[in-house]
Backbone as CSV, one residue per row, in Angstrom:
resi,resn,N_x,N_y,N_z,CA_x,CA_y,CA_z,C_x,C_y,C_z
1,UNK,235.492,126.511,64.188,236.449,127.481,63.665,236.455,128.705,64.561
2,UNK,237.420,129.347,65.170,237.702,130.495,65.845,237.355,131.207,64.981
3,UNK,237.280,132.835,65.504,237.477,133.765,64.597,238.500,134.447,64.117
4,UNK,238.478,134.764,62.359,239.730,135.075,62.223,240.216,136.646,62.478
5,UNK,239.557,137.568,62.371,239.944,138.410,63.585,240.932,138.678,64.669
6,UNK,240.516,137.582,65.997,241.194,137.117,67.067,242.417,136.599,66.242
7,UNK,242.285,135.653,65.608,243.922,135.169,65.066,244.658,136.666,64.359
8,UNK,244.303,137.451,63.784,245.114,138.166,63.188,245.152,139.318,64.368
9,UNK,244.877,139.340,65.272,244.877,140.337,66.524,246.165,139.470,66.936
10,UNK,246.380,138.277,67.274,247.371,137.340,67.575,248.684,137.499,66.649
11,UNK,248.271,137.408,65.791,249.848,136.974,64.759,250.043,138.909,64.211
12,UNK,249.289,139.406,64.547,250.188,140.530,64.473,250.518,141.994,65.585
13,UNK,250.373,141.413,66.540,251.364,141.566,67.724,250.568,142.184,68.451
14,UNK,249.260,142.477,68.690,248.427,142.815,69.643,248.887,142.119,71.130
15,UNK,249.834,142.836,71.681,250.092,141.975,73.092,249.909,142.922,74.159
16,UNK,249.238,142.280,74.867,248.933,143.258,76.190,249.457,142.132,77.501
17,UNK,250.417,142.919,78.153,251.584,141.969,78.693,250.915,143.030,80.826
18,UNK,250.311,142.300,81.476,250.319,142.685,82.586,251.724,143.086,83.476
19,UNK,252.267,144.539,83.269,253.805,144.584,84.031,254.032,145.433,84.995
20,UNK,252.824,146.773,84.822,252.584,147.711,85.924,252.276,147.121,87.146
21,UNK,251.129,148.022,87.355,250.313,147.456,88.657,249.132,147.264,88.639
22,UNK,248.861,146.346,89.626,247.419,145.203,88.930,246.332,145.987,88.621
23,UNK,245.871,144.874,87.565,244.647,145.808,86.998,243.024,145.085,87.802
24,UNK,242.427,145.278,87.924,241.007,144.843,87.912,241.310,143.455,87.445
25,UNK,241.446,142.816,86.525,241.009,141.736,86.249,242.266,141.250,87.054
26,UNK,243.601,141.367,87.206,244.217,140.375,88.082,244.119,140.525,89.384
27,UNK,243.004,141.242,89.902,242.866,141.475,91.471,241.529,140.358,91.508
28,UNK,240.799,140.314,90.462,239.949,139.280,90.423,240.551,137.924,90.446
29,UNK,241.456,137.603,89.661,242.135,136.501,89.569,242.923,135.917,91.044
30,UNK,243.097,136.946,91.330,244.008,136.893,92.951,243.108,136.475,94.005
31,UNK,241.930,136.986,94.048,241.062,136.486,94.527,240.511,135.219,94.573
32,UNK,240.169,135.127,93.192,239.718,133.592,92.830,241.032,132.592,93.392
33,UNK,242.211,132.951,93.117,243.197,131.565,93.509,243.296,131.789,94.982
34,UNK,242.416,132.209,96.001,243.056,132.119,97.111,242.499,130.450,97.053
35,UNK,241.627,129.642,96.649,241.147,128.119,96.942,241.557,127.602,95.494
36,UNK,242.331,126.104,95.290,242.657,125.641,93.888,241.654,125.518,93.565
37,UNK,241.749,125.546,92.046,241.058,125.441,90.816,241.124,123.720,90.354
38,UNK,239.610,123.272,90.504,239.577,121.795,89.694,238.890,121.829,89.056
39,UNK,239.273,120.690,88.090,239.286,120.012,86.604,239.474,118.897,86.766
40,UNK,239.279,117.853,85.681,239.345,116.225,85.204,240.173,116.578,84.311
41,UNK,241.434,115.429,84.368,242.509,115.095,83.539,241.476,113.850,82.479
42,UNK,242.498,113.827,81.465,241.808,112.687,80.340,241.272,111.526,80.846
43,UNK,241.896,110.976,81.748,241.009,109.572,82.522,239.765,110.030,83.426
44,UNK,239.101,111.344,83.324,238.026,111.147,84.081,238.779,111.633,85.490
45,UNK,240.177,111.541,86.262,240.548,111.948,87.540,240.275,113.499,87.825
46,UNK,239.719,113.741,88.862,239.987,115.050,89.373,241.483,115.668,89.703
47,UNK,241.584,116.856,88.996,242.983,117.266,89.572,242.919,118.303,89.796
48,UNK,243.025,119.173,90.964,243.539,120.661,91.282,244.994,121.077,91.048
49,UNK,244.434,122.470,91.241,246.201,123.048,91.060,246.941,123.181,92.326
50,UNK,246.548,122.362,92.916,247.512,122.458,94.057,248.643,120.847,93.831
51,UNK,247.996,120.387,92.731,248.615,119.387,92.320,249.929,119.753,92.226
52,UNK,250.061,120.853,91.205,251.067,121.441,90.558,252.023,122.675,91.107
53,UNK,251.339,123.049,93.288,251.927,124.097,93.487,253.769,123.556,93.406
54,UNK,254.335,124.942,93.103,255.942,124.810,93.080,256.171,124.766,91.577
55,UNK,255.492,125.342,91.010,255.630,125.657,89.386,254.822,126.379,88.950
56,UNK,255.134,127.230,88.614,254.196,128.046,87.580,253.655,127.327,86.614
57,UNK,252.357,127.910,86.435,251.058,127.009,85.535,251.044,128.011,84.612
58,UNK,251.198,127.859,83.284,251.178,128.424,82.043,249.694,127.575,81.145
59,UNK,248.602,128.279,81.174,247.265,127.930,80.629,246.884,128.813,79.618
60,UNK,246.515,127.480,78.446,246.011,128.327,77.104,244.526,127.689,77.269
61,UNK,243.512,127.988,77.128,241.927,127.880,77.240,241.631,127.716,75.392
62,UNK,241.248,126.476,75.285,240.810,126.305,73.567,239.899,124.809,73.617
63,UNK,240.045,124.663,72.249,238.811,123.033,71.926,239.448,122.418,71.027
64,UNK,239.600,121.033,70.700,240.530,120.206,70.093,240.477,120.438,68.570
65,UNK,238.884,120.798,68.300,238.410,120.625,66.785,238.737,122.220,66.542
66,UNK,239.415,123.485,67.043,239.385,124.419,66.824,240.538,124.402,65.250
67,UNK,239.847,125.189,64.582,240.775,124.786,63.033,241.929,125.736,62.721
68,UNK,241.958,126.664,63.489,242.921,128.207,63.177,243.358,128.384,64.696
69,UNK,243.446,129.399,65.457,243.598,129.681,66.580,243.797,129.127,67.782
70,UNK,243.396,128.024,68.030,244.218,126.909,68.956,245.457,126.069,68.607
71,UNK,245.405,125.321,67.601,246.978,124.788,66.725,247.836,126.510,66.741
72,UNK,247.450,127.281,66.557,248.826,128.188,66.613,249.126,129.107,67.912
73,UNK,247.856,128.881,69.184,248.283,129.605,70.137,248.872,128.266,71.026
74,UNK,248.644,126.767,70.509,249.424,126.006,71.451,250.729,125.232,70.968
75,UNK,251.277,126.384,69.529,252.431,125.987,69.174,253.276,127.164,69.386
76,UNK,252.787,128.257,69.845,253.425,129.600,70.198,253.850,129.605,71.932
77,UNK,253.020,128.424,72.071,253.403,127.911,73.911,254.618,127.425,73.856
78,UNK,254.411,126.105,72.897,255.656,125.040,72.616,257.067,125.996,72.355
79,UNK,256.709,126.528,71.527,258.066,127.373,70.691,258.641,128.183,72.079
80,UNK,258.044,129.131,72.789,258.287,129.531,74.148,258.596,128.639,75.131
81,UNK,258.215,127.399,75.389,258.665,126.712,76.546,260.719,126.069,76.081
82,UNK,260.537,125.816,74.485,261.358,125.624,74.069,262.812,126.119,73.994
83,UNK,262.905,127.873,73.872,263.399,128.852,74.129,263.906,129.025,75.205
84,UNK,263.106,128.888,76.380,263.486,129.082,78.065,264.784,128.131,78.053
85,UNK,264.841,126.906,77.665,265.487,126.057,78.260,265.529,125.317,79.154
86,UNK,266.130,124.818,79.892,265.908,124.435,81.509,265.345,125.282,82.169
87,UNK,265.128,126.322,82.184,264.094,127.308,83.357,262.715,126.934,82.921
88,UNK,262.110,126.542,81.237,261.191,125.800,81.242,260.155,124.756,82.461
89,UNK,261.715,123.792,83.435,261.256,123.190,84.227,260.696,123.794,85.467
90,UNK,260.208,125.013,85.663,259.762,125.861,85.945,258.250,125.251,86.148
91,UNK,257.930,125.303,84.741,256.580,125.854,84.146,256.054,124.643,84.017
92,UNK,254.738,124.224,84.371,253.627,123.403,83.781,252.829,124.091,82.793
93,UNK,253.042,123.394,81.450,251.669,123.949,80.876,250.570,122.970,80.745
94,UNK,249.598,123.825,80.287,248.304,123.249,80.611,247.159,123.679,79.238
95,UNK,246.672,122.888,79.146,245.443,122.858,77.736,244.187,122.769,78.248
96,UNK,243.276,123.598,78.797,241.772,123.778,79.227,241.217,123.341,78.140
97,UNK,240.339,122.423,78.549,239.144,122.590,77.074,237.764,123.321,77.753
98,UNK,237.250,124.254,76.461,236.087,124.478,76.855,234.882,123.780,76.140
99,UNK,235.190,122.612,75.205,234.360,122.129,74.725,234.525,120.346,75.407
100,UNK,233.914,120.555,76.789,233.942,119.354,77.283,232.876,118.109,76.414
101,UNK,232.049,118.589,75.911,231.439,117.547,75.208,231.658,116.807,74.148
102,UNK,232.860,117.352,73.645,233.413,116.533,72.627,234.532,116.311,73.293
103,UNK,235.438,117.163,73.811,236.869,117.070,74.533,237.059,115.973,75.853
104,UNK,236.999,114.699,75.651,237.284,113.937,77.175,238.542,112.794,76.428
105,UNK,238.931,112.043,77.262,239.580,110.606,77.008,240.479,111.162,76.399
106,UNK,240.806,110.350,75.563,242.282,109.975,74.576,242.848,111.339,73.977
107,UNK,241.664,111.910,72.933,241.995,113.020,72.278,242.580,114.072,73.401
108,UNK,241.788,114.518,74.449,241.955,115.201,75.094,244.127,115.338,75.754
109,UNK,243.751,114.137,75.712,245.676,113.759,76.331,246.714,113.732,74.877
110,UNK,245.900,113.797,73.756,246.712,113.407,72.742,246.542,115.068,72.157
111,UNK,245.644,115.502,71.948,246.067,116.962,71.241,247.234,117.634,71.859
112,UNK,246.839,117.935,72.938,248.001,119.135,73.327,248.940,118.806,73.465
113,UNK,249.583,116.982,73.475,250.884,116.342,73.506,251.273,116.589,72.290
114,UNK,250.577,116.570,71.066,251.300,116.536,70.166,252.273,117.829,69.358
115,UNK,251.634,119.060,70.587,252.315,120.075,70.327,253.537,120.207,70.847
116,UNK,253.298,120.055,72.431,254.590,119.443,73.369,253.839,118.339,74.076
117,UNK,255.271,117.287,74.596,254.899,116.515,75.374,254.618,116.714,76.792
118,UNK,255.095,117.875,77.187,255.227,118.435,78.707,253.773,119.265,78.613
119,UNK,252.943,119.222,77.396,251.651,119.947,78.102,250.603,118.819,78.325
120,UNK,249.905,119.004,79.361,248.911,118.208,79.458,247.347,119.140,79.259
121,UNK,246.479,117.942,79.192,245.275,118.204,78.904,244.016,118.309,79.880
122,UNK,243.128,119.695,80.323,242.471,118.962,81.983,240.858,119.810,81.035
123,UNK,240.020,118.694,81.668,238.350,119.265,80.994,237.936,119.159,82.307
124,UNK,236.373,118.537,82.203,235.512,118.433,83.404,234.275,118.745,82.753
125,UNK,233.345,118.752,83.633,231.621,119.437,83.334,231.997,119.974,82.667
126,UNK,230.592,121.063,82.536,230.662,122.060,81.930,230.686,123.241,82.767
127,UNK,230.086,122.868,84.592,230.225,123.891,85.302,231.294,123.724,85.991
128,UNK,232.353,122.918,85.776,233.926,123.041,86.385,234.726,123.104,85.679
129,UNK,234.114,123.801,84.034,234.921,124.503,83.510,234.665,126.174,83.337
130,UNK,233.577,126.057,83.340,233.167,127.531,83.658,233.525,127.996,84.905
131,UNK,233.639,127.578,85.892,234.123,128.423,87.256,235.438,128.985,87.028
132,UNK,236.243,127.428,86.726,237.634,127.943,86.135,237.989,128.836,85.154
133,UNK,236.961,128.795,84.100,237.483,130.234,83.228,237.036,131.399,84.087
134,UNK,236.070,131.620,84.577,235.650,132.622,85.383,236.392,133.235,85.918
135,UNK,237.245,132.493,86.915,237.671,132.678,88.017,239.273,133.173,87.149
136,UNK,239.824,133.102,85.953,240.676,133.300,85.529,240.559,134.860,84.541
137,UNK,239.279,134.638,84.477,238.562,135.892,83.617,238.957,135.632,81.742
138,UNK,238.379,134.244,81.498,238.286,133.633,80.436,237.062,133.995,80.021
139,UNK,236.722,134.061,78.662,235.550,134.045,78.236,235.324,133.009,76.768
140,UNK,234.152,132.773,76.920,234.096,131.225,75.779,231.992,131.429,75.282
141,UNK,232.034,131.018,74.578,230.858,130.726,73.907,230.693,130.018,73.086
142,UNK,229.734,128.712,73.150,229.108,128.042,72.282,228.008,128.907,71.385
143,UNK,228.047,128.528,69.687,227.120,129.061,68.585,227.043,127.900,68.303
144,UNK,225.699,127.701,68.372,225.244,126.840,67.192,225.078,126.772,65.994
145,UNK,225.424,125.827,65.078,225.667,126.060,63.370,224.395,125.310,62.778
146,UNK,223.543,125.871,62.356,222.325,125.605,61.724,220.929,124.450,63.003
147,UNK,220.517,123.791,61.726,220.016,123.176,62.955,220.238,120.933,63.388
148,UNK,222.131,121.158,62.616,222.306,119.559,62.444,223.163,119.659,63.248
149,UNK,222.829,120.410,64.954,223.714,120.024,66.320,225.086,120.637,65.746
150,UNK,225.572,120.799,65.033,227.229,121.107,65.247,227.437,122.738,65.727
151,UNK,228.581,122.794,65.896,228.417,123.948,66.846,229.650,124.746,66.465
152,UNK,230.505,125.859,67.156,231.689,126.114,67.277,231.616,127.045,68.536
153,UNK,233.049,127.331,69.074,233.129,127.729,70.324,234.099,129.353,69.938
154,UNK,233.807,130.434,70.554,234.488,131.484,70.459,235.033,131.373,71.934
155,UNK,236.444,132.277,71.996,236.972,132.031,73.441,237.866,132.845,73.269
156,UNK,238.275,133.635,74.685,239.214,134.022,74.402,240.984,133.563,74.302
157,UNK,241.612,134.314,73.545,242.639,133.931,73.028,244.021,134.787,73.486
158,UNK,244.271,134.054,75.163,245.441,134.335,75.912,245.697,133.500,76.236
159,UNK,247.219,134.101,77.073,247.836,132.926,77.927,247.738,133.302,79.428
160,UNK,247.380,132.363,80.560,247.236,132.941,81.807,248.507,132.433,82.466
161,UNK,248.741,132.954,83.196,250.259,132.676,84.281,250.213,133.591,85.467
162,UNK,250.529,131.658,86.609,250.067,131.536,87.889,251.100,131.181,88.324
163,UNK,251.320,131.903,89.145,252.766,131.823,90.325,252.477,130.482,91.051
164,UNK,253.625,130.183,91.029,254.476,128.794,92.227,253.286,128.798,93.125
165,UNK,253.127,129.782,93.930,252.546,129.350,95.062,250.667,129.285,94.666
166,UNK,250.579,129.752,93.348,249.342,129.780,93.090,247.880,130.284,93.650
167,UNK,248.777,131.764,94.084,248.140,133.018,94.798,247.965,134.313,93.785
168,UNK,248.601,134.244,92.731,248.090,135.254,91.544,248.288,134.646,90.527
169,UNK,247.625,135.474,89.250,247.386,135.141,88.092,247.266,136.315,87.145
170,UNK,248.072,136.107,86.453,247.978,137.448,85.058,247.692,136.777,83.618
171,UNK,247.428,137.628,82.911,247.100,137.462,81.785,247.958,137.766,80.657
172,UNK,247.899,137.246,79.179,249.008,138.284,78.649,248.653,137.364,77.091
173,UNK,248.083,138.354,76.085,247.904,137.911,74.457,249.294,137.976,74.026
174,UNK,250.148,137.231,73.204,251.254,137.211,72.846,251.153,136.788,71.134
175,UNK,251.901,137.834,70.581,251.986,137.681,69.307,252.900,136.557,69.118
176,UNK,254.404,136.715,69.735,255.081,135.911,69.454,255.801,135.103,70.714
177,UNK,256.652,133.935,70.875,256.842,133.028,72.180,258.078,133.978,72.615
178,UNK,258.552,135.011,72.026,259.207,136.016,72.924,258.623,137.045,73.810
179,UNK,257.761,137.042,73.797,256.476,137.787,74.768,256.454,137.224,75.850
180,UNK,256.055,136.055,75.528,255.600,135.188,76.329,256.736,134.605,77.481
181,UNK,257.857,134.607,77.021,259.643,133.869,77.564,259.611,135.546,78.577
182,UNK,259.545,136.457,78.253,260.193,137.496,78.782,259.036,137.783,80.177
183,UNK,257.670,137.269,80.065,257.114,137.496,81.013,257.021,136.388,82.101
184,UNK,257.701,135.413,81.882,257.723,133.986,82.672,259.339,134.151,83.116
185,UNK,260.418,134.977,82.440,261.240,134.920,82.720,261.430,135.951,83.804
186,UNK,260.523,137.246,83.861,260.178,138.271,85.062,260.016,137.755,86.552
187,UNK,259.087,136.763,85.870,258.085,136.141,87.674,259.163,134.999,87.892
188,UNK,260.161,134.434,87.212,260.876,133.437,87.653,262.009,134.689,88.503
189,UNK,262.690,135.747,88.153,263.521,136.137,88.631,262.844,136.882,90.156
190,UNK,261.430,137.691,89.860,260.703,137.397,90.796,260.729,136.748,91.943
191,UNK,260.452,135.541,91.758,260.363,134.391,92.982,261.596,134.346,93.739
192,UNK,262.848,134.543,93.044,263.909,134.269,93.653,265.553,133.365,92.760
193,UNK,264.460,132.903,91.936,265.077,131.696,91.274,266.629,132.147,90.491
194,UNK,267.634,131.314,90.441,268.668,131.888,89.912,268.535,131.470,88.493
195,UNK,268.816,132.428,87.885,269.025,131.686,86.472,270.121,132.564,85.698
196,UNK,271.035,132.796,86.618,272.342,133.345,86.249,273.194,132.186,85.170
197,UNK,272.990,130.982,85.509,273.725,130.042,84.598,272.972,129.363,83.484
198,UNK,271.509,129.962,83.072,270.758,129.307,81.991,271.213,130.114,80.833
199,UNK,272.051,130.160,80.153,272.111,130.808,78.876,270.958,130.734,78.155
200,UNK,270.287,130.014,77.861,268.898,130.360,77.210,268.259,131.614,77.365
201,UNK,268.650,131.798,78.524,267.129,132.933,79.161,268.141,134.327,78.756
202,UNK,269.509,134.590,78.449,270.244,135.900,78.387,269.454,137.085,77.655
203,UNK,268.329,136.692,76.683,268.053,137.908,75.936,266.421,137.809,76.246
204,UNK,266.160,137.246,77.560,264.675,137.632,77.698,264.865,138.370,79.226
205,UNK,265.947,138.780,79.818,266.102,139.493,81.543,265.672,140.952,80.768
């Protein structure tokens, strides 16, 4: 179980949207992506993000068994990718687990599909998932719950977004998937991209 706290920091509009000029933590992040970031997809394959350069990578960091706060920060993705429209095809999203020890195989490819089908699912160790949150400036913790092994994971509860070329990375808590549309819709106009003819996107420029 997340904490409920963090969820109500979430659902009632605590958003801190990176739009000035960089802060400390995305000069860290900038740093970290000068080399891709790997992970294992559900079959056990290694995949970097260079897999995915030429799209922005939209990453929510959570655990499958999370009971509150993951089901609603990876349906606040969905609802946002939904919204964009075709500029969506933009964006890869992506489902980190930080609880690789329960999170591999099937489940792993089947949770975050069932929110959208366009998100996929990437784990690994435990120390090639920690570099990657690191290096994103994620934070996560295992507690242990008494002494019959079960556990729960605290983490933090953002969305990260990584440019096309996958040379920076910002951060950004979003109450709602209009937060989230208006800051993907920035770095798309950003890059260059036209999206003069997506009517979807008219009330997030």
């Amino acid at each position: 179980m997340c904490r409920t706290l963090t969820i109500l920091a979430c659902l009632l509009g605590l958003t801190a949207l990176v739009m000035a000029g960089p802060t400390r933590a995305e000069e860290l992040r900038k740093i970290a992506l000068q080399t891709p970031l790997i992970l294992t997809d559900a079959d056990g394959k290694t995949v970097s993000t260079e897999k995915y350069r030429g799209k922005f990578l939209l990453i929510y960091f959570g655990y499958t068994s999370c009971a509150d706060l993951c089901p609603t920060g990876l349906s606040i993705m969905s609802e946002a990718l939904s919204e964009l429209g075709p500029a969506a095809d933009y964006v890869q999203p992506i489902f980190v687990t930080v609880d690789p020890e329960r999170d591999r195989g099937e489940i792993l490819r089947s949770f975050p599909a069932a929110f959208d089908k366009r998100m996929i699912g990437l784990g690994g160790s435990e120390a090639q998932i920690a570099t990657v949150a690191s290096a994103l400036g994620v934070a996560y913790k295992k507690i242990a719950q008494g002494i019959s092994g079960e556990y729960e994971i605290t983490h933090s509860a953002e969305y990260i977004l990584i440019d096309r070329d996958g040379a920076k990375g910002s951060a950004m808590a979003a109450a709602a998937p209009y937060e989230i549309d208006v800051a993907i819709v920035a770095r798309l106009k950003a890059a260059g991209i036209d999206l003069s003819h997506n009517s979807s996107v008219t009330g997030f420029r």
